[in-house]
KOLTORFI-231730 format. One record per residue (C-alpha): x, y, z; residue in one letter. Coordinates in nm, 2 decimals, always signed. Each point is the difference from the previous one (the first is absolute). Layout:
N
NODE       X       Y       Z  lofi
NODE       X       Y       Z     A
...
***
This chain:
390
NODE       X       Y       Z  lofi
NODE   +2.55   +1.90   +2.36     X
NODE   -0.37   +0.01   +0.05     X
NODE   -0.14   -0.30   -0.18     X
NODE   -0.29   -0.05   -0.27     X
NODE   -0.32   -0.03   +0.12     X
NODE   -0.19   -0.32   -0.04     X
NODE   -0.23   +0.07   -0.22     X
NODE   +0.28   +0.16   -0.26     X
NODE   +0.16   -0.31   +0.03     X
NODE   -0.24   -0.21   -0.13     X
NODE   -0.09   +0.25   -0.31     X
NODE   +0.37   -0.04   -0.11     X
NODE   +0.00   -0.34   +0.02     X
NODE   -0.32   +0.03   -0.25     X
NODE   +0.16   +0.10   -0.27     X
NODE   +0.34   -0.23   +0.07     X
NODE   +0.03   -0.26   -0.33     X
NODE   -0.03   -0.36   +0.21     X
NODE   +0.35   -0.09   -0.06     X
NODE   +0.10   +0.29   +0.20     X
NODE   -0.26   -0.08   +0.27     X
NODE   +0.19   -0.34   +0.05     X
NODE   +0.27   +0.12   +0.09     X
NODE   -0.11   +0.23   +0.24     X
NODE   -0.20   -0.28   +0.17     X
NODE   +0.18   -0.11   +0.27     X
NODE   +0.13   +0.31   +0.07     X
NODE   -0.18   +0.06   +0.37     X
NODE   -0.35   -0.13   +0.11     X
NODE   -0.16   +0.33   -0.08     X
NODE   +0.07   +0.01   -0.37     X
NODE   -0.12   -0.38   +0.00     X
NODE   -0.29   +0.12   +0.13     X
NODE   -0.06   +0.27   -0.32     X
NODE   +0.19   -0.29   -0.26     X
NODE   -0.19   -0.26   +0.02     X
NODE   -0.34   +0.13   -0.06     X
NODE   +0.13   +0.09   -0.29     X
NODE   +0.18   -0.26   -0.12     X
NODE   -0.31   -0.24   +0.05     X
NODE   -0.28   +0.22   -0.09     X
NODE   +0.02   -0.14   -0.39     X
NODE   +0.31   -0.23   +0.05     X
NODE   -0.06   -0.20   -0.32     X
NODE   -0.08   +0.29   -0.25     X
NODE   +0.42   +0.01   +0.04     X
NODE   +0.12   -0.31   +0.06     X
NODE   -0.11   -0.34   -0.14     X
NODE   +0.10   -0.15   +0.30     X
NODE   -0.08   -0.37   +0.13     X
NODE   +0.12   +0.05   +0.35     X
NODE   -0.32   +0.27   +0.06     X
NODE   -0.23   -0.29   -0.12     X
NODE   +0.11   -0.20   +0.26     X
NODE   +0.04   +0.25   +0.27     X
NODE   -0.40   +0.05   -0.05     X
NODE   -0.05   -0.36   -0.01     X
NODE   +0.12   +0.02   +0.34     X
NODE   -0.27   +0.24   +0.10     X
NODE   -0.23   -0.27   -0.09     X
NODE   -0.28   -0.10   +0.28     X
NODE   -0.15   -0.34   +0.00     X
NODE   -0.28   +0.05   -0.21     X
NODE   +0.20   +0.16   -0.29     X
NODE   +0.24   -0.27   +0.01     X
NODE   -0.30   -0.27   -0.03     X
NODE   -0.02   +0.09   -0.41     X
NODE   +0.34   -0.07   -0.07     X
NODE   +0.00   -0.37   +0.20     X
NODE   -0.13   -0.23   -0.29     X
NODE   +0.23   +0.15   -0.26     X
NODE   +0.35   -0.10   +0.23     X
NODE   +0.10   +0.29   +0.07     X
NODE   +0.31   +0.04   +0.19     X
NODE   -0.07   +0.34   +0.20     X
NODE   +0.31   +0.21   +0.20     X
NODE   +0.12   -0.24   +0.28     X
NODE   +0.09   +0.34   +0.20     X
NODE   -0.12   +0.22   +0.31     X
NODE   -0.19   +0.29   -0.11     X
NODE   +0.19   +0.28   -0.09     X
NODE   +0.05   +0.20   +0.31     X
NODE   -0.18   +0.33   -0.15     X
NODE   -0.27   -0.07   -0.25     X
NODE   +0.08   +0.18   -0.31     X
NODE   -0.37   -0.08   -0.19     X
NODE   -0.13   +0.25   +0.23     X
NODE   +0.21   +0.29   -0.18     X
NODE   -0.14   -0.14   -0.32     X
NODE   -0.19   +0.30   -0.17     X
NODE   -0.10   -0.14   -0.41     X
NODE   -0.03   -0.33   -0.09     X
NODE   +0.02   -0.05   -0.35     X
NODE   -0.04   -0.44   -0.08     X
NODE   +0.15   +0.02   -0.32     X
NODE   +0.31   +0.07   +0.20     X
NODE   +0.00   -0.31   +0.16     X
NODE   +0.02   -0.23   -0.28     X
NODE   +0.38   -0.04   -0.02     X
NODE   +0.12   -0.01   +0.35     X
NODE   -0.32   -0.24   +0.10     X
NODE   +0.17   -0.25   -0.31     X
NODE   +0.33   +0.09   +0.09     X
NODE   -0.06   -0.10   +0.36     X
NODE   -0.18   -0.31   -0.12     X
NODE   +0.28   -0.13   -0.19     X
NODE   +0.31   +0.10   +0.26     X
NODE   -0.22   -0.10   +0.33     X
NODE   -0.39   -0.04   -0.02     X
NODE   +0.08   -0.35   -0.13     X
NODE   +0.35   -0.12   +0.17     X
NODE   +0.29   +0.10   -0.05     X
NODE   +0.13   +0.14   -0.38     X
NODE   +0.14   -0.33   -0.08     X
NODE   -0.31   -0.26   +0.09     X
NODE   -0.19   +0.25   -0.20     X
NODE   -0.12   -0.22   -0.34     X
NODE   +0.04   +0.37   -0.27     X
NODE   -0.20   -0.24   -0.24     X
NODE   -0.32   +0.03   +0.20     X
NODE   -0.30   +0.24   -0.02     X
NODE   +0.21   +0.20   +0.26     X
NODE   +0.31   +0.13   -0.26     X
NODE   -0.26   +0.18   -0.28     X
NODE   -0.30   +0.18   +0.19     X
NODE   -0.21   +0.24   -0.17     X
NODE   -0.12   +0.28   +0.23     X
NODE   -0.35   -0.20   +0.07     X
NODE   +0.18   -0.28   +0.09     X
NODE   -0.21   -0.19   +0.23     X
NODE   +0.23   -0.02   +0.33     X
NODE   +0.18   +0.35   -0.03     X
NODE   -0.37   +0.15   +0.00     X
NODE   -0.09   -0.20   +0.33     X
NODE   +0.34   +0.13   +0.17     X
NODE   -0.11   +0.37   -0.10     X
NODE   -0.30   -0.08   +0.13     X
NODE   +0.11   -0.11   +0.36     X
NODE   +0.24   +0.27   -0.01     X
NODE   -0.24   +0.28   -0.06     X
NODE   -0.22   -0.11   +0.28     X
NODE   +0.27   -0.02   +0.17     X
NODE   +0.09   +0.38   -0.05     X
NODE   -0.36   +0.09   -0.04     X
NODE   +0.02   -0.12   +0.40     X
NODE   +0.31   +0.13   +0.13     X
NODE   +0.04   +0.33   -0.18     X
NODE   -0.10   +0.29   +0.12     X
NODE   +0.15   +0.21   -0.33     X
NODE   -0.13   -0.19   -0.26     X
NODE   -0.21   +0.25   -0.19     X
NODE   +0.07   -0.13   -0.38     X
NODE   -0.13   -0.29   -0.11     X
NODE   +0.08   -0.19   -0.38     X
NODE   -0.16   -0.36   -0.11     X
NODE   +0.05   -0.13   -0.29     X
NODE   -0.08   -0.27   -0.16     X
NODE   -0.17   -0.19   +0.25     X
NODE   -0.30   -0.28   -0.01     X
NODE   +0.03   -0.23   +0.31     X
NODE   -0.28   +0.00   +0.31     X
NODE   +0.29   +0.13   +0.29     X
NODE   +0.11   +0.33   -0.21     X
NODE   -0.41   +0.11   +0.00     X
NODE   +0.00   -0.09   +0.37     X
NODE   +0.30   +0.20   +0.10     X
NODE   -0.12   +0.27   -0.25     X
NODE   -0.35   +0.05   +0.20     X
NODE   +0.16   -0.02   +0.31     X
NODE   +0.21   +0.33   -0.10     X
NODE   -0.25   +0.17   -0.13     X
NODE   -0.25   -0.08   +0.34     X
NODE   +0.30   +0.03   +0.26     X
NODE   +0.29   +0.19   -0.09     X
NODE   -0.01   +0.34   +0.08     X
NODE   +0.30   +0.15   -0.15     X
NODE   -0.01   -0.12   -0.41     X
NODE   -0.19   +0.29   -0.23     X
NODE   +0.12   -0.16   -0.31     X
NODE   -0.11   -0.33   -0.13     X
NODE   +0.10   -0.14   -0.38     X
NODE   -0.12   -0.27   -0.11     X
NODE   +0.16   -0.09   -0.39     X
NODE   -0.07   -0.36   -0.17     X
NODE   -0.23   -0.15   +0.30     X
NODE   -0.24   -0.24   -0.07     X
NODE   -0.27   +0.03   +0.32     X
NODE   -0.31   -0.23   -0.02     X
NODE   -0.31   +0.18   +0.00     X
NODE   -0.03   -0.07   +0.44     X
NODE   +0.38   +0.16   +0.05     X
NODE   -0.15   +0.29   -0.17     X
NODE   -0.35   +0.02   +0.21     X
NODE   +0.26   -0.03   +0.31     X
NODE   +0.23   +0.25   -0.14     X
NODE   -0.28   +0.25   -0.06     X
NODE   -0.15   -0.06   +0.32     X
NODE   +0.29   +0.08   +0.16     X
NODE   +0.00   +0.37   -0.18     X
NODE   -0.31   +0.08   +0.23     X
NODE   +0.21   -0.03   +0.28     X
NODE   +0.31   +0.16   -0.04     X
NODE   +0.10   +0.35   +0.04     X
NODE   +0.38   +0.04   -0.11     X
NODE   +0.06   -0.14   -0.33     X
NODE   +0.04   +0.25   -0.26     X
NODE   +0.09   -0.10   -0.32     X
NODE   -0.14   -0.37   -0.14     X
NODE   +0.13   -0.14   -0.35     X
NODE   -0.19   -0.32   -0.08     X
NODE   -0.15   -0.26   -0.28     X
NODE   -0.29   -0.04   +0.14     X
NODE   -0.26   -0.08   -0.33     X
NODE   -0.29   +0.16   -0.10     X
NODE   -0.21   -0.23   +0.32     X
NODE   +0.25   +0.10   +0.19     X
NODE   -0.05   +0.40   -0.03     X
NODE   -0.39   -0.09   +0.12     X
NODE   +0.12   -0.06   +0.30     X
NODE   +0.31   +0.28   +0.04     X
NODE   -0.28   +0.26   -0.11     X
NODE   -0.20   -0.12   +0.31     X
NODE   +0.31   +0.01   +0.19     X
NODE   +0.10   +0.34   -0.16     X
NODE   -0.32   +0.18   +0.10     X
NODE   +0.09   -0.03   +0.39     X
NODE   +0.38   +0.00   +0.00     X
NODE   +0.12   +0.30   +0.10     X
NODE   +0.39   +0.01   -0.03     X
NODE   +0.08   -0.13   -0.34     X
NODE   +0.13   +0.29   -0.19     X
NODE   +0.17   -0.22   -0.35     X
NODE   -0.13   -0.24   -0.13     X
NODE   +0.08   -0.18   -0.34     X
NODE   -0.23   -0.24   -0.18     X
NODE   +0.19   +0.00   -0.35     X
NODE   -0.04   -0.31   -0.25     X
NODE   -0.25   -0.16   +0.22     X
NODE   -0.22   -0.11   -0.28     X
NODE   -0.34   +0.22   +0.21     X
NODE   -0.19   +0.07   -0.28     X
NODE   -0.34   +0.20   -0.01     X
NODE   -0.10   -0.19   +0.31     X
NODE   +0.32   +0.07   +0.17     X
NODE   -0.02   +0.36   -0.11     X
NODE   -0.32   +0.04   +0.13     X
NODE   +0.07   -0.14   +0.33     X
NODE   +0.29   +0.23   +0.04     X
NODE   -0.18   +0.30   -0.10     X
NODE   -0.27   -0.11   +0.30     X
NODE   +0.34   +0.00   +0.22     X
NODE   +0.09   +0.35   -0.11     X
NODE   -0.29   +0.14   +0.07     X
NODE   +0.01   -0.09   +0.38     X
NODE   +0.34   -0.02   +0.11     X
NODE   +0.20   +0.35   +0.13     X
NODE   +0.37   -0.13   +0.05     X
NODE   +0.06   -0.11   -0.36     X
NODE   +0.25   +0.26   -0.17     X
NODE   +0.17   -0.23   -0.28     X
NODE   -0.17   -0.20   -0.19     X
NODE   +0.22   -0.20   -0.27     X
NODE   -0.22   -0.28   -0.22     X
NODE   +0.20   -0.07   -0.33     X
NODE   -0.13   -0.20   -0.31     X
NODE   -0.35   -0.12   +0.17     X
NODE   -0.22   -0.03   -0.31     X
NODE   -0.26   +0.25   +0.15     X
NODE   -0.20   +0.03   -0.31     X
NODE   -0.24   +0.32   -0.02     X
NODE   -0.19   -0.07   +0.29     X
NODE   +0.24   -0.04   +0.25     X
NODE   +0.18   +0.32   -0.14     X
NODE   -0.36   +0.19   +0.01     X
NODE   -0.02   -0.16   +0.39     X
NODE   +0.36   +0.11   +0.13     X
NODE   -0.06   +0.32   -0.18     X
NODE   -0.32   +0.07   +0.18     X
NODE   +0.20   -0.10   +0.38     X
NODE   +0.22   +0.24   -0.08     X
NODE   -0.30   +0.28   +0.05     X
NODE   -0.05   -0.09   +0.30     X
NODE   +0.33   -0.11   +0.14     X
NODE   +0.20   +0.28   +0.19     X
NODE   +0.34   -0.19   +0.08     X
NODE   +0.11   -0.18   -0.27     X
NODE   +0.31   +0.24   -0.14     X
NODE   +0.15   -0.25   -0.25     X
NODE   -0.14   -0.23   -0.29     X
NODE   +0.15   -0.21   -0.21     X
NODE   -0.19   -0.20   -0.27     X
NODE   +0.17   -0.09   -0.31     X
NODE   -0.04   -0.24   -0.20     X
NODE   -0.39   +0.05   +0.07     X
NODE   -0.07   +0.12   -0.32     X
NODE   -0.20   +0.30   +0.01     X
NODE   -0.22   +0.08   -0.32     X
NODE   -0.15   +0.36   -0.04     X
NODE   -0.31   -0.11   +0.25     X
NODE   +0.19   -0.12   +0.24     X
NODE   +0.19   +0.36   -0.07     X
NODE   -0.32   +0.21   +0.07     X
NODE   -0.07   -0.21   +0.33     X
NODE   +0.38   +0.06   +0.09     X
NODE   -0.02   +0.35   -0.07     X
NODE   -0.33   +0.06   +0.23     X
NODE   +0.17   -0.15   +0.26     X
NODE   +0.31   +0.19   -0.03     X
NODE   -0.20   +0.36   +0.01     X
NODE   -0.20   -0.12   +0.32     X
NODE   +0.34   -0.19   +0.17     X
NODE   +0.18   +0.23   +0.26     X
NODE   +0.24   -0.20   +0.10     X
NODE   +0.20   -0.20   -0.29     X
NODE   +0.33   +0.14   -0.06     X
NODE   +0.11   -0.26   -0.30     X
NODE   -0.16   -0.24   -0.23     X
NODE   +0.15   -0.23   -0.27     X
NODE   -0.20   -0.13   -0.27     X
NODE   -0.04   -0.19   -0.29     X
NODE   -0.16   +0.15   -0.30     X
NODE   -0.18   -0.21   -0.31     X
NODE   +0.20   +0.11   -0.27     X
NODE   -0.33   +0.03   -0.25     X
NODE   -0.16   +0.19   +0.31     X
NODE   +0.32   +0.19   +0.09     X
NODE   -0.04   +0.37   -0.11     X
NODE   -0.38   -0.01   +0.14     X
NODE   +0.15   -0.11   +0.29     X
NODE   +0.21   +0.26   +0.03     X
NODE   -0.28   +0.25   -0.10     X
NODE   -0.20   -0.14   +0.31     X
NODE   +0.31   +0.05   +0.26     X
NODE   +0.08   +0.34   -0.12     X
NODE   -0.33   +0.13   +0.08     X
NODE   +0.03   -0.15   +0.33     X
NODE   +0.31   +0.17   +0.06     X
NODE   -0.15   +0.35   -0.07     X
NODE   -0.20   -0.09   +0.35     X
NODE   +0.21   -0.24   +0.15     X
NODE   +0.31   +0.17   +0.23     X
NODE   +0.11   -0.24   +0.21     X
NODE   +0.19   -0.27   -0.25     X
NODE   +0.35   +0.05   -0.07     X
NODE   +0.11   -0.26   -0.18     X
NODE   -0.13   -0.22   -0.28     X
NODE   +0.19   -0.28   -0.18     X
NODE   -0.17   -0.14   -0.30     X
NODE   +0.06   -0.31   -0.20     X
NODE   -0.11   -0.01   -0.36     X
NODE   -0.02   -0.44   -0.05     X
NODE   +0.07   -0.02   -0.39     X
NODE   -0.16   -0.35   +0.02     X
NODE   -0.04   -0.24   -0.31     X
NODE   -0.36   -0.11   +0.10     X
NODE   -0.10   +0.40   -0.10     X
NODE   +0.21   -0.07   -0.35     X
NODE   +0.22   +0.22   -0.17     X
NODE   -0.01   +0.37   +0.20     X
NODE   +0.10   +0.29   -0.20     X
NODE   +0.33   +0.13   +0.22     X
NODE   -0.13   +0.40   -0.10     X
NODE   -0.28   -0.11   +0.28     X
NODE   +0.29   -0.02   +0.27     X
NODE   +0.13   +0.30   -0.12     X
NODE   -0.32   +0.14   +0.02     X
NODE   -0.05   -0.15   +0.33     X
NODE   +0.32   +0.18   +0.10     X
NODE   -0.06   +0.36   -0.11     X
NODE   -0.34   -0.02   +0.17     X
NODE   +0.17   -0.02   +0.35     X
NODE   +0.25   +0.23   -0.10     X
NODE   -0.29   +0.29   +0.00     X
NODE   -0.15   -0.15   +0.30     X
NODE   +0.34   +0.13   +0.16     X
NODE   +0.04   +0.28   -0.17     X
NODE   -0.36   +0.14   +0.04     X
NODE   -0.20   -0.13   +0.26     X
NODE   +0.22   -0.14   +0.27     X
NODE   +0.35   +0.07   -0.04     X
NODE   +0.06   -0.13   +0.41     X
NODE   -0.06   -0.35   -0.13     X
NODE   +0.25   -0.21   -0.13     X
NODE   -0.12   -0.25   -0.27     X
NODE   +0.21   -0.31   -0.17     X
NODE   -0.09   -0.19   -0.29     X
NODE   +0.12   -0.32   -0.06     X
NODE   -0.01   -0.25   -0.26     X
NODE   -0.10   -0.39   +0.03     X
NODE   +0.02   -0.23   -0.31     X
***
């Protein structure tokens, strides 16, 4: 019987549930070879496991150990594994490591289970806790060294010197991670000149998801006007502001790789609406926009809808209308959209916010039958949601 082809092998084993895949394991070398890949690509997105912590604290060099000396740290008293399984790893995702780091901790990290005093800082962490950051920390430099996988990257939460360090260093030497998030981090304003800076010199990361702060978007937009691989990137509740807007709206004018552009609840104002709106003429990459929460009054809906009849390239745009502004708004798109023939999709929020005082619902209604012509009449290809924020 002629057997399967390598390569069909391994797509099986893709779509085997991991239980399965363990017991197929130790079946022969060969399907080792194809298993374990898989099993250690994401290892603790399915199993809250404390032996994997301290199989990577094994993988620890000297300097990444140094961290963990003043805090007595009891590391793996064992010979490296004999394969290194952090070089399969393909996402790494911190907020993972939070239980099995504690759980490791309390079982071996500090003696054995019953030396182990459960009425010290060590039983109730919170996820910041200050010693289960610093072990993420040495273990993602750790990976960000020895994997050659790792494209996925998730911190969270983070405010200590060596997470910034290890941070830069990804984003200046590792070659393989296109995908950088970066939720809850508190970087002084020099981590953020460094991280920037280190934007001008890379050439595979495609997809960045950060806090950076109004002062900190100065500094991406200079990055942003020479990087040329970053095609996502996600700015939302950063507190930018006019300035912020501004300096992004510089950024979109000059870069050509940028083709989502995500920046949520950012207090624009007018201004940095009328700027964005005016990048968007000249910009010929961006395909996807998404700004609400940026309220958008009927001025900032004229600017908008010049942009969107000399745009060629944006595909889908959500947007936050003023609700005393909203059926100008609307008036404004919808002549756009007799010229405009490249956007297919348009979701648009209609904030019923207190600070505007009592709104008459008939205006969302209004609202609502407007885009229902726009459909019906002028572009019946585009598809058009309206939803409602109180």
């Amino acid at each position: 019987m002629l057997s399967l082809p390598n390569e069909c092998s391994l797509e099986i084993f893709n779509y085997l549930q991991f239980e399965t895949l363990f017991s197929c394991l130790l079946v022969n070398r060969q399907w080792f070879r194809f298993i374990a890949p898989i099993l250690w690509s994401e290892p603790l997105n399915h199993f809250s496991d404390a032996r994997i912590i301290s199989i990577y604290l094994s993988l620890l060099n000297a300097e990444e150990q140094a961290s963990l000396i003043p805090f007595e740290i009891i590391l793996p008293n064992r010979p490296k594994p004999l394969i290194n399984y952090a070089n399969f790893i393909v996402s790494y995702k911190d907020f993972n490591y939070d239980n099995p780091i504690k759980n490791w901790i309390a079982n071996e990290g500090r003696g054995t289970p019953e030396s182990t005093n459960y009425d010290d800082d060590y039983e109730d962490y919170d996820d910041n806790n200050y010693i289960v950051q610093i072990i993420k920390c040495s273990l993602i430099a750790m990976l960000i060294r020895t994997s050659k996988r790792l494209k996925f990257v998730t911190f969270h939460g983070h405010d200590y010197g060596i997470f910034a360090k290890n941070l830069i260093e990804a984003i200046y030497r590792n070659t393989t991670i296109n995908d950088i998030c970066l939720d809850d981090v508190d970087l002084g304003s020099d981590d953020v000149k460094a991280i920037t800076d280190a934007l001008f010199k890379n050439t595979t990361l495609e997809s960045l998801n950060n806090e950076l702060g109004a002062e900190g978007m100065e500094l991406l937009a200079v990055a942003l006007c020479k990087n040329t691989s970053l095609a996502t990137l996600e700015l939302s509740k950063n507190q930018l502001g006019i300035e912020g807007g501004k300096a992004l709206a510089n950024a979109l004018c000059n870069n050509i790789s940028l083709k989502s552009l995500i920046v949520v609840d950012n207090e624009f104002g007018l201004e940095g609406i009328e700027k964005l709106a005016k990048s968007l003429c000249v910009n010929s990459t961006l395909t996807t926009l998404t700004i609400h929460y940026n309220l958008i009054n009927v001025d900032g809906g004229k600017a908008l809808a010049q942009a969107l009849i000399t745009n060629t390239s944006l595909t889908s745009l959500d947007i936050s209308i003023c609700p005393l502004d909203g059926e100008d708004v609307i008036k404004e798109i919808a002549k756009a959209l007799h010229k405009n023939v490249t956007l297919t999709s348009m979701t648009i929020y209609y904030e019923d916010d207190s600070e505007f005082g009592d709104i008459d619902g008939s205006v969302f209604d209004k609202v609502d039958d407007m885009l229902e012509k726009i459909k019906k009449k002028i572009r019946k290809d585009i598809q058009i949601d309206l939803q409602y924020e109180s």
